[in-house]
N, C-alpha and C positions, 0 to 999 in steps of 0.2 A: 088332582087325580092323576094316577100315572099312568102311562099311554098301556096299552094293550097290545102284548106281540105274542105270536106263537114261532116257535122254532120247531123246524122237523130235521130230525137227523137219523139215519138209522147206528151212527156209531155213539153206545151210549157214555163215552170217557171224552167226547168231541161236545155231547148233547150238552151232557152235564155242564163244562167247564165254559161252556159258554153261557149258559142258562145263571150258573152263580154270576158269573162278571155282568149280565145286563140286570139281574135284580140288585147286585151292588152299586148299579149306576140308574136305580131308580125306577125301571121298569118292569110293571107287570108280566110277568111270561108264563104261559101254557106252556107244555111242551109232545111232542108226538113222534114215535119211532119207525113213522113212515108217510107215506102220504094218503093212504088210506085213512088213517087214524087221524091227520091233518085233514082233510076233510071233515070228517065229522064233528070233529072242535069247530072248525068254522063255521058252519050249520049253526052250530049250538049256541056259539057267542061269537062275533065278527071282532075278529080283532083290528087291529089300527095299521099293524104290520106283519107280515110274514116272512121269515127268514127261512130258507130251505135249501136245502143239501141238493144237487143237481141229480145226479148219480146215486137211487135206492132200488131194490127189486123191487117187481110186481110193476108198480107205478112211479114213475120220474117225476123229483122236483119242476119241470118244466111241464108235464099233462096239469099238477098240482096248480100251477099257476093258471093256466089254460084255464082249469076247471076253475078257478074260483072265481 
């Protein structure tokens, strides 16, 4: 079974391009364009890892970590 990650990004040509290279390299990934929206995935299914962009409006990668 492949591990479970989600990425939050809010640039989506950064989201993207990294989301194809970890599912090429075998890994499940969610993905979310903020950390609002990264929350709520998490909520919903816990992933195994979370990758997050430091630097988003509204809510920062770093509260995102906090909070979870």
């Amino acid at each position: 079974m492949a591990a479970q990650l989600l990425l939050v990004d809010d640039e989506p040509g950064l989201r993207e391009a990294v989301k194809d290279y970890l599912q090429e390299s075998g890994f499940s990934v969610q993905v979310a364009s903020n950390a609002r929206e990264g929350w709520e995935l998490v909520q919903q299914n816990t992933p195994d890892l979370v990758i997050s962009d430091i630097m988003m409006p509204e809510m920062n990668g770093l509260d995102l970590c906090k909070q979870i």
